[in-house]
N, C-alpha and C positions, 0 to 999 in steps of 0.2 A: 504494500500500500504506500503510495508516495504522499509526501507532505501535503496536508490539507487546511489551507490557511481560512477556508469559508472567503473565499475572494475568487477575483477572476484571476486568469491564470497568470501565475506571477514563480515564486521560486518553490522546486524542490519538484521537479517533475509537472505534467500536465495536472493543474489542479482543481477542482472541482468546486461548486458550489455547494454550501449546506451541508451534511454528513451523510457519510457513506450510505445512508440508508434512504435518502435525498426520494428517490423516483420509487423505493419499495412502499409498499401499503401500509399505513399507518393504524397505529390501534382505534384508532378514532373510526376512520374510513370499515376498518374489518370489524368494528362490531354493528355500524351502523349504515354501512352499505354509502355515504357522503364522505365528500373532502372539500375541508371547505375553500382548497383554491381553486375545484372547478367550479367555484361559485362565477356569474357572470362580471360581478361586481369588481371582484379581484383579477380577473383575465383583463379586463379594461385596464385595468391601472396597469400591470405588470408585476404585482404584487405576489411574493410569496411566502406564509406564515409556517412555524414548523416550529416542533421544541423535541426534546425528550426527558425521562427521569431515568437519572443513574442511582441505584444504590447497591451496597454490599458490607461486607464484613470480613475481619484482618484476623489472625491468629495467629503470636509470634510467640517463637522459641521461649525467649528472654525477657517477655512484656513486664511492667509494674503494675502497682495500682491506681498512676495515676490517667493509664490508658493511653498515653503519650507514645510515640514508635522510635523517640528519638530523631535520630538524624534523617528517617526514611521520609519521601519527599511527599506532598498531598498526594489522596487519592488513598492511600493505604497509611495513613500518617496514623490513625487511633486502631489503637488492637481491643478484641475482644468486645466489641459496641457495634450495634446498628450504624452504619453510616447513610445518609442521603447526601451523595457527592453535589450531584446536579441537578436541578428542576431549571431547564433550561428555555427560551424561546426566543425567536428572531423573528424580526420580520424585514424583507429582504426583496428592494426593486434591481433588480439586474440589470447592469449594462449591456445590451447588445454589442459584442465585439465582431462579429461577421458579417457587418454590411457596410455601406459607406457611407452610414448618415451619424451626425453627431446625438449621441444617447447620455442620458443624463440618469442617474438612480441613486444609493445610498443601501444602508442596514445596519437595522440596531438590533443589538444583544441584551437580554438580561439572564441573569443568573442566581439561584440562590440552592444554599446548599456548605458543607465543609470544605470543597473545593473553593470557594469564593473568598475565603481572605486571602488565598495564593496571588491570587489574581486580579488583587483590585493597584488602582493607579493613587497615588502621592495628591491629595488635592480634589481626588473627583471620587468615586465610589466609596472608597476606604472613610468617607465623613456621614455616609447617612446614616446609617447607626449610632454615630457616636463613638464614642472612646471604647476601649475595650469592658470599662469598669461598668457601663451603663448598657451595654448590650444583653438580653435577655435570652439569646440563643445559643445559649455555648459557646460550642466550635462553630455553629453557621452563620452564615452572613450574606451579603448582597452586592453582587458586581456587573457591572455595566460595562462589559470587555469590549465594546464595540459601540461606537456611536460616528458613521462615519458619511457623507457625501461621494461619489464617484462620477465623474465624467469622461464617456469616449470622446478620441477627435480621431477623426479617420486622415490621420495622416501618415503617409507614408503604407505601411503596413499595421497601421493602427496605435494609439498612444491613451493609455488609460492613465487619470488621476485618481490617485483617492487622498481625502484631506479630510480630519476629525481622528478621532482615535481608534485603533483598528490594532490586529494580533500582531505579530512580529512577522519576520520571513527566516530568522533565524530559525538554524537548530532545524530536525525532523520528528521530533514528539510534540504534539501539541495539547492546548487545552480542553476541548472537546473530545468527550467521552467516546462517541460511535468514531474518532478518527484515530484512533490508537488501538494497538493491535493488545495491549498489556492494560492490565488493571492500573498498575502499581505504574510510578514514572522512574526516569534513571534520574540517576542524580546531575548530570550534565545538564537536562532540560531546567531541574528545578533553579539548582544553584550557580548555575555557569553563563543562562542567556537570559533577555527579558521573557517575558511575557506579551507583554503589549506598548503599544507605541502614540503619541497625540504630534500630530504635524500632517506632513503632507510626503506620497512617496508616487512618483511616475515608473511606468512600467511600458516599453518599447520592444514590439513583436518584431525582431528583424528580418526573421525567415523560418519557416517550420520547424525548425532547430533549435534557434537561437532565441533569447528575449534578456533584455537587460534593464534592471529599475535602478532609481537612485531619487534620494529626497532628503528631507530636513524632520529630525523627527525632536522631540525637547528629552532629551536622554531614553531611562530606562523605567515601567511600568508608572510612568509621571504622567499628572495632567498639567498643575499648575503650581504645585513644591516645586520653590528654585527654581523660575520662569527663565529663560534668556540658558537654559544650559543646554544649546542643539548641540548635535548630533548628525553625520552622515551615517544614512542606513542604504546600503545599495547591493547589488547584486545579480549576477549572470545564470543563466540556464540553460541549459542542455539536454535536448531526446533527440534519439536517434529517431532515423528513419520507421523502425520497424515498433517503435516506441519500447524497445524492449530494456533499455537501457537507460540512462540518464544520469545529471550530473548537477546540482546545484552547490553556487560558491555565494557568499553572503555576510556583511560584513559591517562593524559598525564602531564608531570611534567620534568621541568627544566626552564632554562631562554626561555623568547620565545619570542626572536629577535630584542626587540626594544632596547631603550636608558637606560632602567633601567638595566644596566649592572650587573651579582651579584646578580640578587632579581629571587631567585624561583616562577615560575607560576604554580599551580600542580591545575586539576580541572578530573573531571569524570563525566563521563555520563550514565543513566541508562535508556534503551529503554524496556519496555516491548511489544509485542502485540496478539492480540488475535482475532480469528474469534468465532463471536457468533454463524454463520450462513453463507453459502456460499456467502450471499449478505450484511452482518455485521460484522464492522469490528470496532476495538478500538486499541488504542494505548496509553501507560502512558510513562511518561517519565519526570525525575530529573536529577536534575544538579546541580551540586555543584563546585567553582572553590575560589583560594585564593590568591593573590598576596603577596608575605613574605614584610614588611614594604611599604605594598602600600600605607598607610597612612601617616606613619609619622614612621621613626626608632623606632623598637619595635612596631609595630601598623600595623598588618595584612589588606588588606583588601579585602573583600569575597564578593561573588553573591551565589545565588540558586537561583533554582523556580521549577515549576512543568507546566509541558501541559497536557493537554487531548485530543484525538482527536474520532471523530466517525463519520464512514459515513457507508453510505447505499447505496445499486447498485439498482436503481430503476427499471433499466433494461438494456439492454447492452448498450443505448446512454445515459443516462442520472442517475447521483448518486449525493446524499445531502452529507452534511455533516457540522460538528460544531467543534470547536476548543475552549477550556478555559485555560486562562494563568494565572502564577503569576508568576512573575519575580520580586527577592530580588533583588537590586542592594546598599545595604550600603556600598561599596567601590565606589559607583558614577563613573561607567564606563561610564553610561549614560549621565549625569550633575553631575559639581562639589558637587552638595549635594546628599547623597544617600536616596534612596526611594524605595519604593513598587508600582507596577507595573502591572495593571492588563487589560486584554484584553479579549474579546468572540465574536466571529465571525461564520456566517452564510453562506455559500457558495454553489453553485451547480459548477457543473461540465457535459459541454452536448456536445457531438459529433456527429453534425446531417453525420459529411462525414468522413471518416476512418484517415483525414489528419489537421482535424480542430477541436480545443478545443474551448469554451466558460468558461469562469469560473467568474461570477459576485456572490459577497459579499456585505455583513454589518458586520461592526466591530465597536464594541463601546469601547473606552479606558480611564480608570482611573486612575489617579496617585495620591497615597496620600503623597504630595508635605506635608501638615503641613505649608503651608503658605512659604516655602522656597523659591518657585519658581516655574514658569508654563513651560511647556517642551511640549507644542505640539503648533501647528503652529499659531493662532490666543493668543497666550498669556491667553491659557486656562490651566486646569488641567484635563479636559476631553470631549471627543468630537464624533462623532457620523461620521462615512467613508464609504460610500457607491464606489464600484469600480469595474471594470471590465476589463479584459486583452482575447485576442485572439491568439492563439499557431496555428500559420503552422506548420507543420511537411514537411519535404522536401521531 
């Protein structure tokens, strides 16, 4: 599955509108025989509504009592408890990119759910609740990952903007529950790239191949904490002819948003992927990012790592798949001491009904702490997560 930004196609393979489940039959539709975008009202505008709800539940080796997963990223972050990751919905006018007339559209996201304080921006979502101390909901909250305008100009080979705030292009794990293949996320996505971005980013189709974007965005998961701190966010892509193949590079460098006023954040992303076979598919992907005196004046400090991913379509309801992580973190984004980071994970994925996903894992994680310090939730250095989450599609 290639990177699925909920945009038009932009970096990490040919990418799609809406989630994967986008054109299958929705639980709405299949218990009621209606949808309500073939309503007549919504075809005039160009209009398209859609959500899902994710929930599930973590089981770790090493868990506490305070149900916390430690350093493990959202999504699987609380062990042992009910989670409702996502209660999701968009609504969503589309740019026409295949013809020659200039199209104008937008889409807004809301989100609520334990997934949502990952996910909110500096100044804009992260304040409707309030503070942490005044929020009624636990772990859940409310995030507005997307609020954005788009316009084609048909020039050249076509030129889309989009301006408002909208997901990133980095990285290949995303936010959206039906677009990842794993319950659980690596730790590159969580703690290595943003989230989401408030500017403006063009994106130029050069030839069936090629398509290259570049824009100004106000750093990292920001809307308006630390105003005036841009960012270049840009990026190439690449599919082959037989679209079997593909290659997204993507890349972003300036202040990004918070309190370290003055200190460049520059980091890159490298997605490759490839089908082995109609029903095999892999994915490699590096990351590399660097904080100018994150450490200490004169004292840079950096992440990398690398993922792997493979899975197999076993048939049209049900496909495997494996995930191998290492994630550098010696600038201790993670915990104040920096360490090495590793993770491998085992997952299906089965859709016995066109509107319901299953996806139950084992993830086993190591850290080679060196005696510094323990970072997963039982005050271990490694621990053994068994989990599983359930996706409606609406």
């Amino acid at each position: 599955m290639r990177k699925n930004l909920i945009a038009t196609p932009l970096i990490g393979g040919v990418l799609l509108t809406g989630s994967v489940n986008l054109h299958a039959e929705g639980l709405v539709e299949s218990l009621t025989g209606n949808n309500v975008n073939d309503t007549q009202a919504l075809k005039d505008l160009g209009i398209e509504i859609g959500g899902w709800a994710d929930a599930g539940i973590t089981y770790a080796s090493h868990s506490n009592k305070s149900g916390n997963n430690g350093a493990i990223p959202f999504g699987t972050d609380r062990v042992n408890e009910f989670q409702l990751n996502q209660a999701y919905l968009y609504v969503e006018k589309a740019v026409d990119t295949s013809g020659s007339e200039w199209d104008i559209g937008g889409r807004v996201d809301f989100m609520f759910g334990t997934d949502a304080p990952s996910t909110q921006a500096g100044g804009w979502d992260d304040q409707i609740l309030g503070s942490d101390e005044n929020k009624d909901f636990n772990q859940y909250d409310v995030a507005f990952p997307q609020a954005y305008a788009e316009i084609f100009a048909p020039i050249g080979n076509g030129l889309t903007v989009k301006a408002g705030h909208f997901y990133t292009i980095i990285g290949y794990e995303v936010v959206t529950s039906p677009d990842n293949f794993f319950y659980s996320h690596a730790f590159t996505m969580n703690y290595g790239e943003p989230f989401t971005h408030t500017g403006a980013l063009a994106t130029y189709q050069i030839n069936d191949n090629w398509s290259i974007s570049g824009g100004a965005v106000d750093g990292w998961d920001n809307f308006r904490r630390e105003g005036g701190d841009w960012s270049f966010l840009g990026g190439a892509n690449w599919t082959s002819d037989d679209e079997k193949t593909w290659l997204a590079l993507s890349l972003i460098s300036g202040e990004d948003g918070d309190d370290s006023v003055g200190q460049n954040t520059t980091m890159y992303s490298v997605v490759f992927g490839h089908d082995f076979a109609d029903n095999l598919h892999y994915v490699f992907q590096h990351d590399f990012g660097v904080v100018e005196d994150g450490n200490a004046p004169g004292d840079d400090a950096d992440w990398y790592g690398i993922n792997q991913y493979l899975t197999y379509d076993i048939n049209e309801k049900l496909s495997a798949g494996l995930r191998a992580e290492w994630f550098s973190d010696r600038g201790g984004r993670i915990n104040s001491f920096g360490t090495n980071y590793y993770a491998a994970t085992a997952g299906l994925n089965y859709s016995p009904l066109s509107w319901l996903k299953l996806r139950p894992e084992v993830r086993y994680d190591w850290a080679d702490t060196n005696g510094a310090g323990a970072v997963f939730g039982g005050n271990k250095n490694e621990q053994v997560q068994v989990a599983m989450d359930m996706i409606i599609t609406f």
